[in-house]
C-alpha positions in Angstrom: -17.8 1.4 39.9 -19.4 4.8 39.4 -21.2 6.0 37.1 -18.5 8.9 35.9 -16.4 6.2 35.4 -18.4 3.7 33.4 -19.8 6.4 31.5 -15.8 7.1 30.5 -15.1 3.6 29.7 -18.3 3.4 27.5 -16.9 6.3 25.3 -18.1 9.8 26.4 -14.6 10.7 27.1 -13.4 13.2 23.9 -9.8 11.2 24.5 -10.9 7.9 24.1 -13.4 9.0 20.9 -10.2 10.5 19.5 -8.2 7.2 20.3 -11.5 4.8 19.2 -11.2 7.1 15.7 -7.3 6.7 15.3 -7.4 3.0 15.7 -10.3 2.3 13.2 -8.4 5.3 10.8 -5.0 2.8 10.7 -7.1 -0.5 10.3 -8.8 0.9 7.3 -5.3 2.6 5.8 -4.0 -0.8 6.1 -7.0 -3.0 4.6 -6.4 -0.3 1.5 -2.6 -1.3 1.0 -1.0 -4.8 0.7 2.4 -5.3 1.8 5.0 -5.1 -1.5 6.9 -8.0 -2.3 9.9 -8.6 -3.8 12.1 -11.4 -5.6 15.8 -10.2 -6.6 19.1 -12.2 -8.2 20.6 -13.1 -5.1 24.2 -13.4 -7.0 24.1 -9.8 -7.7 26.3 -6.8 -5.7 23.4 -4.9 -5.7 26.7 -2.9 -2.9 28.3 -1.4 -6.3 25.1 0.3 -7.6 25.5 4.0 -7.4 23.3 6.0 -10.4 20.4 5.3 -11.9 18.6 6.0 -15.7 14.8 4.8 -16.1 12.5 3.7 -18.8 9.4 5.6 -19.5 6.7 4.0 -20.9 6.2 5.2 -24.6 2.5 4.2 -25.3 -0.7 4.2 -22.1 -4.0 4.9 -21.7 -3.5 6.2 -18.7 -0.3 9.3 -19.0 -1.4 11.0 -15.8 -0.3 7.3 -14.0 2.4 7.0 -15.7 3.9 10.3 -15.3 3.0 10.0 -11.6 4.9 6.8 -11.2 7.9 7.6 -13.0 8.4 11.1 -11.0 8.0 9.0 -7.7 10.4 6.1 -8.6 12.8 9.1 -9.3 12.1 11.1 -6.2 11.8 8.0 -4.0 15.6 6.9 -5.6 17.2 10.3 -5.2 16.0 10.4 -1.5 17.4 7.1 -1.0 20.9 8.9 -2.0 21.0 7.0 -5.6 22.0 9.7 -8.1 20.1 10.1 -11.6 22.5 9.6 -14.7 21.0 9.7 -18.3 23.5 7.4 -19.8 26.1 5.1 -18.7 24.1 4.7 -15.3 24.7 1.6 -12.6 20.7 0.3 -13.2 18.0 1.1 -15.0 14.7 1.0 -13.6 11.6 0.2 -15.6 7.7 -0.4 -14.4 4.5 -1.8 -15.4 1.0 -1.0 -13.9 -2.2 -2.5 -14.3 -6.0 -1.1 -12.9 -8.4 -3.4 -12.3 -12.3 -3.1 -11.1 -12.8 -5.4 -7.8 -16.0 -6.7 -6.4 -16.1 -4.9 -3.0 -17.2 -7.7 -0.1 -20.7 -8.6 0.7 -20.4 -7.2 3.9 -22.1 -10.0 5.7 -20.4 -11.3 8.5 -21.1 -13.9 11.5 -19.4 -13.3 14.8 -19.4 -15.8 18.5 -18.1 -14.7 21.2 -18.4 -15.3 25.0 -17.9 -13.4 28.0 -18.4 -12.7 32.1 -20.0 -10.0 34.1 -19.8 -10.6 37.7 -20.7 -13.6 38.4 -22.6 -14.6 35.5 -21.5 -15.4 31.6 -23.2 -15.7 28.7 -22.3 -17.1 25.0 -23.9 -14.6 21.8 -24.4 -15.0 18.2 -24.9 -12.1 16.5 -24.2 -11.1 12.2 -23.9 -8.3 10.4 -24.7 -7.1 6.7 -23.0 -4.2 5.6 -24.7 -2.2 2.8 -22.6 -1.0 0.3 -23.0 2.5 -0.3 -22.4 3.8 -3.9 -20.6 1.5 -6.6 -20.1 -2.3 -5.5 -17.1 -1.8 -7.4 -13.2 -0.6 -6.1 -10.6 0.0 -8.4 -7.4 -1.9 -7.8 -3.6 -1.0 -9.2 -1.2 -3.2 -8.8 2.2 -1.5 -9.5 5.6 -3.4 -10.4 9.0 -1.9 -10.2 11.5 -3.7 -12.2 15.8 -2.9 -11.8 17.7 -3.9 -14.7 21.5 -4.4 -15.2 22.0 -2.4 -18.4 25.3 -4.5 -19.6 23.2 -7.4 -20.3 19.5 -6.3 -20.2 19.2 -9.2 -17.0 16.5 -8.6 -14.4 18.0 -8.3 -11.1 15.5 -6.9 -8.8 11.4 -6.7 -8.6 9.3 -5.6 -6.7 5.1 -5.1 -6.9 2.3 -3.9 -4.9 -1.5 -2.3 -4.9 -3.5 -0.1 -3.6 -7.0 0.9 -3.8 -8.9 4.1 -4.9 -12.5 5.5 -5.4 -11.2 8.3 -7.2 -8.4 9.8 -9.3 -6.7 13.2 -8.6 -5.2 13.7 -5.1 -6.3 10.9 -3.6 -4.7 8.4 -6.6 -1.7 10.9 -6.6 -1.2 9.7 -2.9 -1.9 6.1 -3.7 0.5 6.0 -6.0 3.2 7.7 -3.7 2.9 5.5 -0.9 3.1 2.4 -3.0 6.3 3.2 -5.2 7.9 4.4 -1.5 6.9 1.0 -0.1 7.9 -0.8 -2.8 11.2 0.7 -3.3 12.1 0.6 0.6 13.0 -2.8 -0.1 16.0 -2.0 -2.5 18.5 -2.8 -1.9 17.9 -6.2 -0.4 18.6 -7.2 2.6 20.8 -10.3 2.3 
C-alpha cells in the first residue's frame, strides 16, 4: 500500500473528516433523545377522529415550557391534517411534563479487543476516563401527551418521551419540538 493511500485511510482526507464528524454528530443526537413510547385503548376507532380541542395547563413553574408544548402539540396536529375545534371537538389532548437534574456518567470505560496485521495479531486492553467538563449535572424532561375522548373523560391514547438540555432558549425550544413531533408520529396507532 502507499503511503497517499494510508495517509487517506488514517483520516487526512477532508471527505472522510467530514463523514468521521457526521457519524459521531448522529450518535450523539441520538444518545440525547429516547425513543417515545406509547400505550393506547385498542377498542377504540381512533379512524373516526377528525378535530381536536386541548387542555392548557392553568398553574406551572415553568410558562415558557408550557406554552412551547402546547403550540407544538397544535402545530404538530394540524400538520398531521387534524383540524383545531374549540368546542364539540373529536379528542381532546392534554400533557404533563416533568424536568429532572441527572448525574451525567463517570465516563470511565474498559474496552478488549483483538485484531491482525499481516501476519501477526495481537489482543489489547486499554480504558478510558472521561472528564466531565462543567456541571456533572444534565437536565432531563420527560414529556407525556395524553388523547382523551371528551364524551366520557376516558383515556384513549398516551404517549411520553425525553430529551436532554444544558440550556434553555433555542436549544430547549428545539428539544421540545422534536420530542412532541416524535411523540405524536405515533398517533394514530398502527393496529
Amino acid at each position: 500500500m502507499t503511503t497517499s493511500k494510508r495517509s487517506m485511510l488514517r483520516g487526512s482526507n477532508p471527505a472522510w473528516r467530514s463523514l468521521t464528524l457526521i457519524i459521531c454528530s448522529l450518535f450523539i443526537l441520538a444518545a440525547c433523545t429516547t425513543k417515545p413510547k406509547q400505550d393506547y385503548d385498542v377498542d377504540y376507532d381512533f379512524a373516526a377522529l377528525k378535530t381536536f380541542s386541548q387542555l392548557t395547563i392553568k398553574q406551572t413553574d415553568d410558562p415558557l415550557t408550557a406554552d412551547r408544548i402546547n403550540a407544538d402539540i397544535k402545530q404538530t396536529l394540524l400538520n398531521q391534517g387534524y383540524v383545531y375545534q374549540a368546542d364539540n371537538a373529536d379528542f381532546i389532548v392534554n400533557y404533563a411534563f416533568v424536568t429532572q437534574d441527572k448525574e451525567k456518567d463517570s465516563g470511565l470505560s474498559i474496552g478488549l479487543g483483538s485484531g491482525t496485521w499481516g501476519s501477526s495479531g495481537g489482543i489489547g486492553l486499554g480504558t478510558s476516563i472521561g472528564i466531565p467538563l462543567g456541571s456533572d449535572t444534565a437536565k432531563t424532561q420527560m414529556i407525556q401527551i395524553d388523547i382523551v375522548d371528551p364524551k366520557d373523560k376516558r383515556l384513549i391514547w398516551r404517549g411520553n418521551s425525553q430529551y436532554h438540555f444544558d440550556q434553555g432558549g433555542e436549544e430547549k425550544a428545539q428539544g421540545i419540538n422534536k420530542t412532541v413531533i416524535a411523540i405524536l408520529a405515533q398517533f394514530p396507532p398502527q393496529k
